[in-house]
N, C-alpha and C positions, 0 to 999 in steps of 0.2 A: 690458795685462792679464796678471796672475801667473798660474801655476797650481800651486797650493798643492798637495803629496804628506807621504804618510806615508814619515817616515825611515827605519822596520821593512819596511813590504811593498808599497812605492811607489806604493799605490791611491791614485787622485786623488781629492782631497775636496773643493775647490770653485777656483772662479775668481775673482780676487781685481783689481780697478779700482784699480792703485796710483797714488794720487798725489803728485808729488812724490820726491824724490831720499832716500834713508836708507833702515835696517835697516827689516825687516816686524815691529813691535812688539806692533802688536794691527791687526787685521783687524774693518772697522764691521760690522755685520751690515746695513748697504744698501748695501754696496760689494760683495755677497757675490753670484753666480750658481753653481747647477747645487751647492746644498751638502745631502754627504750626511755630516757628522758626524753623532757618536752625543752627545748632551747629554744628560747624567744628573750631576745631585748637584753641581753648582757648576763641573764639565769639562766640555771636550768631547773628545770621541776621535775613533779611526780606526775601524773596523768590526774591526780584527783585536787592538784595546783598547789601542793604544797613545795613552796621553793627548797630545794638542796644545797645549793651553790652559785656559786659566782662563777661566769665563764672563764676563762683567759686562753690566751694564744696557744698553751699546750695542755692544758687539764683546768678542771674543775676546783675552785678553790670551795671546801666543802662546810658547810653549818653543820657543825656538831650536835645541838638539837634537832636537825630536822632527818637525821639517819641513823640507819642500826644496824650493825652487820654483825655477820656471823662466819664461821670458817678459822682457819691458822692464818698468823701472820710470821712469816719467815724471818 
């Protein structure tokens, strides 16, 4: 279990069931617990507006500057 942060003001934004070994590319949205992005207009953000990702039809495709997690990855 990851726990996905904003890279600006380290507020945790959800808990992330990683499976498998590699980079966090995009995050499913059923793989997701305890998520408080901000989704408006095709993003999503952090509550202090720093963008995360890009939406899509089944997860977040994620900006590897704008997050930092911490946890195992399986």
């Amino acid at each position: 279990m990851l726990k996905i942060r904003c890279s600006k003001c380290k507020t945790k934004l959800f808990k992330y069931l990683k499976i498998g070994k590699g980079n966090v590319l995009i995050c499913w949205y059923d793989r997701m617990e305890k998520d408080i992005t901000i989704r408006h207009e095709g993003f999503a953000s952090c509550p202090c507006g720093n963008i995360i990702g890009e939406l899509g039809s089944k997860g977040i495709k994620m900006i590897k500057s704008s997050f930092v997690y911490s946890g195992t990855k399986d």
